[in-house]
C-alpha positions as CSV (number, residue, x, y, z in Angstrom):
1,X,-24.3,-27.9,-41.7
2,X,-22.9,-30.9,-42.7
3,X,-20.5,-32.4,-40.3
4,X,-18.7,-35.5,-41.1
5,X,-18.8,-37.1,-37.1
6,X,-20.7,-35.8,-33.9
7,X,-20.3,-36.9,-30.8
8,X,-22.4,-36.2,-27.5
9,X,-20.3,-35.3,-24.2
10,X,-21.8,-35.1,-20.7
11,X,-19.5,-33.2,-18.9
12,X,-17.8,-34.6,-15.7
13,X,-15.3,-34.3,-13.0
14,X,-13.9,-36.4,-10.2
15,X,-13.0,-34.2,-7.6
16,X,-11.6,-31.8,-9.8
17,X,-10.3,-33.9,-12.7
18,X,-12.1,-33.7,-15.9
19,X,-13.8,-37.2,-17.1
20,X,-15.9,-36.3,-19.9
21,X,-17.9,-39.0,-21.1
22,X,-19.2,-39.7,-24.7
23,X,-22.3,-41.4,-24.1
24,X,-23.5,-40.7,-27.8
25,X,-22.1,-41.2,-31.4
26,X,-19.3,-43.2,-31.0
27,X,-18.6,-44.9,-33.9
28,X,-17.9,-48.5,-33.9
29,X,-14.5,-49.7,-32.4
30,X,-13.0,-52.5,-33.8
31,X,-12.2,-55.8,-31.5
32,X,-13.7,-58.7,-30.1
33,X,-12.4,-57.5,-26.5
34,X,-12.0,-54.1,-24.8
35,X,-8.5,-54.8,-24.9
36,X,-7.9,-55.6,-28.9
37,X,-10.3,-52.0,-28.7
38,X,-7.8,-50.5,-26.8
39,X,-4.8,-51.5,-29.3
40,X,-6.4,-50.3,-32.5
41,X,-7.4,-46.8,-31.2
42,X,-4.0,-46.8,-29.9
43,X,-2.3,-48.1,-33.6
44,X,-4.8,-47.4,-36.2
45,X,-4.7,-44.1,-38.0
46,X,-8.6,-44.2,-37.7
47,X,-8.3,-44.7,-34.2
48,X,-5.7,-41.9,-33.7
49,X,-7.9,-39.8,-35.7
50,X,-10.8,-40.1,-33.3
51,X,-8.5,-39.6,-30.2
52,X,-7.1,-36.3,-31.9
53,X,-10.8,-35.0,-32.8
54,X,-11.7,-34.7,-29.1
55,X,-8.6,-34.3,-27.5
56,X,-6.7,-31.7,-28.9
57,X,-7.3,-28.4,-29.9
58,X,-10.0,-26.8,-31.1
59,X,-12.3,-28.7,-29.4
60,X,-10.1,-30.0,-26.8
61,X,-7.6,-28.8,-24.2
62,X,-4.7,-30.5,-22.0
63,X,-6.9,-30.8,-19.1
64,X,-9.1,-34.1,-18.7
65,X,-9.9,-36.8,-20.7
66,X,-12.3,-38.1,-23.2
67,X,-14.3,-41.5,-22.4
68,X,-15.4,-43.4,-25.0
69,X,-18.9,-45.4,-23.6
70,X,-19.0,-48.6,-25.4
71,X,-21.4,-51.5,-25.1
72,X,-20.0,-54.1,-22.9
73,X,-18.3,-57.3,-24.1
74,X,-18.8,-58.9,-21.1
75,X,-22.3,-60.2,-20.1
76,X,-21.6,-59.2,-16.5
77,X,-20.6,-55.7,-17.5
78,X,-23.2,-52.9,-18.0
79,X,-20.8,-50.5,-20.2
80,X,-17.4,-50.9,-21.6
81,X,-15.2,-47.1,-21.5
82,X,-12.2,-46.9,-22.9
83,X,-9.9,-43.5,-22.4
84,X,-8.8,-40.9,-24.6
85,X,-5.8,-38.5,-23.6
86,X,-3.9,-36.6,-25.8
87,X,-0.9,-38.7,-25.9
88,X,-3.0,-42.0,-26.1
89,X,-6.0,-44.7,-25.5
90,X,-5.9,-45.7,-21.7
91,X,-6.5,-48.8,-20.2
92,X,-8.2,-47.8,-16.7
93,X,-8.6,-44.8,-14.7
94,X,-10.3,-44.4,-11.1
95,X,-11.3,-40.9,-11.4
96,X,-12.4,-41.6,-15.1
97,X,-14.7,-44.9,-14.0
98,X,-16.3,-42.4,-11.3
99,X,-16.7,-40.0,-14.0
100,X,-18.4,-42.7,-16.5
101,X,-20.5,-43.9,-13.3
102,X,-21.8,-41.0,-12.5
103,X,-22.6,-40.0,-16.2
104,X,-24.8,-43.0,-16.4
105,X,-26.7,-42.6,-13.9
106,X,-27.6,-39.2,-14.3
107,X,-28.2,-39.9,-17.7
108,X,-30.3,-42.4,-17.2
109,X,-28.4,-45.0,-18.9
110,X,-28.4,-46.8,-16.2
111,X,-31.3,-47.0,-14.0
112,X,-30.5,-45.1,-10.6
113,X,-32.2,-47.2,-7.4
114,X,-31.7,-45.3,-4.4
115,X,-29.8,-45.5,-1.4
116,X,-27.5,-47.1,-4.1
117,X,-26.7,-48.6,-7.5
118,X,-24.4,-50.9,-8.3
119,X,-22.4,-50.5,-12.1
120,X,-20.3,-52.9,-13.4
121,X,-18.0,-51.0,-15.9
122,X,-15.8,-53.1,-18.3
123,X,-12.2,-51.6,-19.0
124,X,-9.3,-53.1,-21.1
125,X,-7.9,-53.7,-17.8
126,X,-10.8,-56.0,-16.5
127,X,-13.7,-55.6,-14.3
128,X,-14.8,-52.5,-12.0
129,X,-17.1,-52.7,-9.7
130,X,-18.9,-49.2,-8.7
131,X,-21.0,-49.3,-5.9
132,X,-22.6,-45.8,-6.0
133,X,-24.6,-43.9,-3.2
134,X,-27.5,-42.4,-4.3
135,X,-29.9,-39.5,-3.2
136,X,-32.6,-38.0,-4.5
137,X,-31.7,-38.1,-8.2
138,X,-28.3,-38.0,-7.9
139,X,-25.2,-39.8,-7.5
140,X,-23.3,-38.6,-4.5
141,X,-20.3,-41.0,-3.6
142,X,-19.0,-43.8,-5.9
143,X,-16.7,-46.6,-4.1
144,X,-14.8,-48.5,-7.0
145,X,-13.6,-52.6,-6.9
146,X,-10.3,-52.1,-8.9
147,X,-8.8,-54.7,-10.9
148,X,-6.1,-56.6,-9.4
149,X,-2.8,-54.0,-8.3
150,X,0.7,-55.5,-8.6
151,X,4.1,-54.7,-7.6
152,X,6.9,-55.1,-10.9
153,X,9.9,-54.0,-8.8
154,X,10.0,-52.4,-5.8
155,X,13.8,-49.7,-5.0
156,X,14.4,-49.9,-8.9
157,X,17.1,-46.7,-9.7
158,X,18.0,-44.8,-12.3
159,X,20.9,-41.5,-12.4
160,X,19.1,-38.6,-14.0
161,X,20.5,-34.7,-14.3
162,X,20.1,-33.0,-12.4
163,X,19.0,-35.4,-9.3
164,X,21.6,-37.8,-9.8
165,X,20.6,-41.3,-8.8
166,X,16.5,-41.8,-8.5
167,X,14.7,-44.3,-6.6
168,X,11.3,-45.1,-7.7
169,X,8.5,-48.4,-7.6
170,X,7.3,-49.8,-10.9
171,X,3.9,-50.7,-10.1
172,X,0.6,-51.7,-12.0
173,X,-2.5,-50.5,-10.7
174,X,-4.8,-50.8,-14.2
175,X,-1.7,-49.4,-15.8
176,X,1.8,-48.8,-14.8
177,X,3.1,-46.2,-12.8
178,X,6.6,-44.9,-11.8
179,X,6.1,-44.0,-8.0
180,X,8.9,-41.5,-7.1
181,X,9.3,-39.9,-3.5
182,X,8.7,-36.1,-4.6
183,X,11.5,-35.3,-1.8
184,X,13.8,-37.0,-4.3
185,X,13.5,-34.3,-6.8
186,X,13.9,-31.5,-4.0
187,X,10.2,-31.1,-4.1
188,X,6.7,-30.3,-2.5
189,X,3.4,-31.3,-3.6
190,X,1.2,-28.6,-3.5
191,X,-0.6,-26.1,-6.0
192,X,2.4,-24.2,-6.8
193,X,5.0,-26.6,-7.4
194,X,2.7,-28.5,-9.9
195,X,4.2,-26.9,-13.3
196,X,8.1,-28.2,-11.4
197,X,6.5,-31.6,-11.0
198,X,5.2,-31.8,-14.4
199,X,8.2,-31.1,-15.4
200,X,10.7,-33.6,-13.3
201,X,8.4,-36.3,-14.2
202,X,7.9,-35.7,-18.2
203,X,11.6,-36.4,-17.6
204,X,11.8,-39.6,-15.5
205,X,8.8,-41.0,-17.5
206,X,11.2,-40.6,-20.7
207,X,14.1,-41.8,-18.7
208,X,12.5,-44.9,-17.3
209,X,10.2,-46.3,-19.8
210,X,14.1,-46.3,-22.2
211,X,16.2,-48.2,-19.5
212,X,13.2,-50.1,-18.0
213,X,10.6,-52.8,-20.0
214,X,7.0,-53.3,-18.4
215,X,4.1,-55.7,-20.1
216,X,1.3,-57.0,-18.3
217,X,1.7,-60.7,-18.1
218,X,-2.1,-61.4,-19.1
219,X,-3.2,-58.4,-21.3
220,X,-0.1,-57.5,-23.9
221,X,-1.9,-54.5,-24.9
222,X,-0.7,-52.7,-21.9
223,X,2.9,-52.1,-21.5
224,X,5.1,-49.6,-20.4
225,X,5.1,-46.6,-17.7
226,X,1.7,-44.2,-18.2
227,X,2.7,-42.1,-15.6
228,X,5.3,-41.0,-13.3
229,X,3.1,-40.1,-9.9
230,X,5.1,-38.4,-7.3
231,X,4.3,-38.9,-3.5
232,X,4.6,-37.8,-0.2
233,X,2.8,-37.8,3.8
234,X,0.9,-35.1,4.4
235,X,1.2,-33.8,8.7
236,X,-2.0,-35.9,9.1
237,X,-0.8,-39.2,7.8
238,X,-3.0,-38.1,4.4
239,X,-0.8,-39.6,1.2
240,X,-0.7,-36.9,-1.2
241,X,0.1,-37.4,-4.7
242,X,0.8,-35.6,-8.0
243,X,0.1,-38.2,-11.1
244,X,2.2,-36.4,-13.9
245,X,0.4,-37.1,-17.0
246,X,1.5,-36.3,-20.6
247,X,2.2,-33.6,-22.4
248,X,2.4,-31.1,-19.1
249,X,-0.2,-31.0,-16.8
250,X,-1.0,-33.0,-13.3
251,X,-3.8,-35.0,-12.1
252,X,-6.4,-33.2,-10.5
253,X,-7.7,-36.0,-8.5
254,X,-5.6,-38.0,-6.0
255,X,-5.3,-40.8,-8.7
256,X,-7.1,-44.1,-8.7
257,X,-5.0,-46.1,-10.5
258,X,-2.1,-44.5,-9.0
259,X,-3.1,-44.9,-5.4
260,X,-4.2,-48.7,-6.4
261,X,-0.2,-49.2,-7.5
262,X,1.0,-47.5,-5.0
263,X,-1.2,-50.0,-2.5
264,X,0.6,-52.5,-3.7
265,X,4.3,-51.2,-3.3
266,X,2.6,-50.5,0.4
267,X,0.8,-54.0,1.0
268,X,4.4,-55.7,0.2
269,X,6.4,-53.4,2.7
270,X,4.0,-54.5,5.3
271,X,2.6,-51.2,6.0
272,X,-1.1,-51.8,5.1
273,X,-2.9,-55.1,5.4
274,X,-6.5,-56.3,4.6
275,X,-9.3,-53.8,6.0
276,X,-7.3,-50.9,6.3
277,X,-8.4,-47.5,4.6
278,X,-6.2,-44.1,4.6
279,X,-7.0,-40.7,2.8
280,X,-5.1,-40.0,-0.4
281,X,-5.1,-36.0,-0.9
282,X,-4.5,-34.4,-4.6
283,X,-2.7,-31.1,-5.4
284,X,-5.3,-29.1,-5.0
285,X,-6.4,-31.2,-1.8
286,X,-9.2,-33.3,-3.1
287,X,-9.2,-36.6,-1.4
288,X,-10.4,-40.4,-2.5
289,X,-10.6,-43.0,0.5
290,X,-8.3,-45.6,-0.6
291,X,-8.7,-49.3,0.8
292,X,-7.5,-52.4,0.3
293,X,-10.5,-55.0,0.1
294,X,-8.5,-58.1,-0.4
295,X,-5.6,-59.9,-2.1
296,X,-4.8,-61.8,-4.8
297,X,-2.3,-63.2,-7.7
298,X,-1.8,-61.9,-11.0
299,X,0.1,-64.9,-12.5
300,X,1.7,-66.1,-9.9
301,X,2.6,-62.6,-8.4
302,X,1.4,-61.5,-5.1
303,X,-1.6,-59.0,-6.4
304,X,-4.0,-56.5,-3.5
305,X,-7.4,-55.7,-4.3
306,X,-8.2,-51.9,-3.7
307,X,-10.9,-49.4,-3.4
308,X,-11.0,-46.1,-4.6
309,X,-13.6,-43.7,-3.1
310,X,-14.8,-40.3,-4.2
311,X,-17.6,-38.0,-5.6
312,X,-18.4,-37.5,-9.2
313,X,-20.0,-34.2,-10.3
314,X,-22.2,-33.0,-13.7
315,X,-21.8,-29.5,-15.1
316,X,-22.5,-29.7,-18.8
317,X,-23.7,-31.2,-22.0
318,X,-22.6,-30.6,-25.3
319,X,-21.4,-31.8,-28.8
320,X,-18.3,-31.6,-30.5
321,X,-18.5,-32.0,-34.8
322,X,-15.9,-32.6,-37.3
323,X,-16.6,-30.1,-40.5
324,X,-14.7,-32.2,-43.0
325,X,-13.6,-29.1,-44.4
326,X,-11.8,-27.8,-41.6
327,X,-8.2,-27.5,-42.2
328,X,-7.7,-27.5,-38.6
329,X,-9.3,-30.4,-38.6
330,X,-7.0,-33.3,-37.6
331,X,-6.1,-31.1,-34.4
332,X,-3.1,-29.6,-33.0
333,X,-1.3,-28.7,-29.9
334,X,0.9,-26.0,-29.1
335,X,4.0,-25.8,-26.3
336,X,2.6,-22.4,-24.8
337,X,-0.3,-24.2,-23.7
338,X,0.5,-27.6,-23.7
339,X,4.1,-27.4,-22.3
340,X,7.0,-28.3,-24.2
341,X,6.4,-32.0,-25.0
342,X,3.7,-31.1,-26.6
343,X,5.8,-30.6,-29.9
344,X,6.0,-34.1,-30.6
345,X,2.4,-33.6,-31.1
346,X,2.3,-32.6,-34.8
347,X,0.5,-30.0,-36.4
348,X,-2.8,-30.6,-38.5
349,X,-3.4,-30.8,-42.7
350,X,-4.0,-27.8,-43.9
């Protein structure tokens, strides 16, 4: 065989959501920071390339993502991780950090000291602190120290067919989120409504992210709306939440990021304050433990510091190759899979 790129996946999930991580042969990134990393996977054709090996299809599929384990440009960081999705490079993810947590230390990468081990992982974003419980070999519970969560605009509108006028909450919680009231769009969240969700918020992501302009006022490299995450109370005060994520599918998990933004729109209502922790429950009703640790400013703004709690699980190790032969190489996507966006993927050479 001779294959022009391998790379070496454990395979992971976050209560339910699929956070691969590539802890061998990545290829060099270029960038002095994990942020200038982040901008040429996301604008080089190399970069693309890469992202379109192990995220689409044949070796990929539309469900999880792809995280790139990089060595750390900070000296207080352990590893740097960087996401792939099939749309683009992410900045930050909770369920992925878990994910890359829990792949290095049951790798070994990072030595495991029971009852706990602390990782510092380094994102585009910033800093994550993950504070994992461990138990004879394995890691059981990870609690992550997000980066700093900020509200943009709280009650921003837009009018939309068929829903007519929209409320939502621009929010950053490692990157920015449209938080919309699933009741808006006549709406449930809960198994069965997932492929109507996906599909109301493919269309308020595109709606938004054309009337409204986001950019992080520190990092550049991350701008506009990622996500559209709908929301709602479950009868036990639970928060439950449907991140819609590009090109048709939703979050498995209950959203880290998401439920870090969504902190924030909560923390300036006055509805949660320092100390306080609450359940956030997925579609499929997998839960993180959501806190907020602390507050902040994110220049000048008002900023909350939250944690994300939840459980990471192994199930597989394998390697994906490129045969530069392949004229299915480059990778491709189709709408009976991938859902009708997924035509603005692009087809392959060959």
């Amino acid at each position: 065989m001779r294959w022009k790129r391998t790379l070496q996946l454990l395979d992971v999930h976050c209560e339910g959501e699929i956070g691969k991580a590539a802890i061998g042969g990545v290829p060099k990134i270029p960038g002095e920071t994990v942020a200038e990393q982040l901008h040429w996977l996301n604008t080089d054709p190399k970069g693309e390339a890469l992202r379109r090996m192990v995220c689409l299809e044949p070796r990929g599929a539309p469900i999880g993502s792809v995280n790139l384990v990089l060595p750390a440009k900070n000296p207080q960081a352990d590893f740097a991780f960087i996401i792939l999705q099939p749309d683009q490079a992410h900045a930050s993810s909770g369920s992925n950090s878990i994910c890359v947590t829990t792949a290095l230390l049951e790798s070994g990468m990072v030595e495991m000291t029971e009852p706990e081990t602390i990782v510092m992982l380094e994102t585009a974003a910033g800093l994550v602190k993950a504070t994992a419980r461990c138990r004879d070999g394995r890691c059981e519970k990870v609690t992550l120290t997000m980066v700093p969560s900020f509200v943009h605009t709280l009650d921003a509108e837009i009018e939309v067919a068929p829903w007519g006028r929209v409320r939502f909450d621009l929010s950053y919680g490692g990157i920015f989120y449209a938080l919309v009231d699933a009741e808006q769009v006549g709406l449930t969240i809960n198994e069965e409504s997932a492929r109507a969700l996906v599909e109301a918020g493919m269309v308020l992501k595109a709606e938004i992210n054309r009337q409204f302009t986001v950019v992080h006022p520190e990092i550049p490299a991350i701008s506009g709306v990622a996500y559209v995450m709908f929301r709602g109370v479950d009868d036990d005060g639970a928060i439950r939440t449907a991140t819609t994520m590009w090109p048709g599918r939703v979050d498995r998990s209950p959203c880290g990021t998401g439920n870090s933004a969504n902190l924030a729109t909560l923390h300036a209502r006055g509805k949660v304050k320092v100390g306080d922790v609450y359940t956030s429950r997925s579609t499929i009703g997998s839960e993180f433990e959501v806190g907020l640790a602390g507050v902040t400013e994110v220049a000048g703004r008002p900023a909350v510091i939250p944690t994300i709690a939840g459980r990471g699980f192994t199930f597989g190790l394998h390697q994906v190759a490129l045969d530069p032969f392949d004229p299915l190489g480059d990778g491709f996507a189709l709408t009976d899979v991938w859902g009708p966006e997924a035509g603005s993927i692009g087809r392959s050479r060959g």
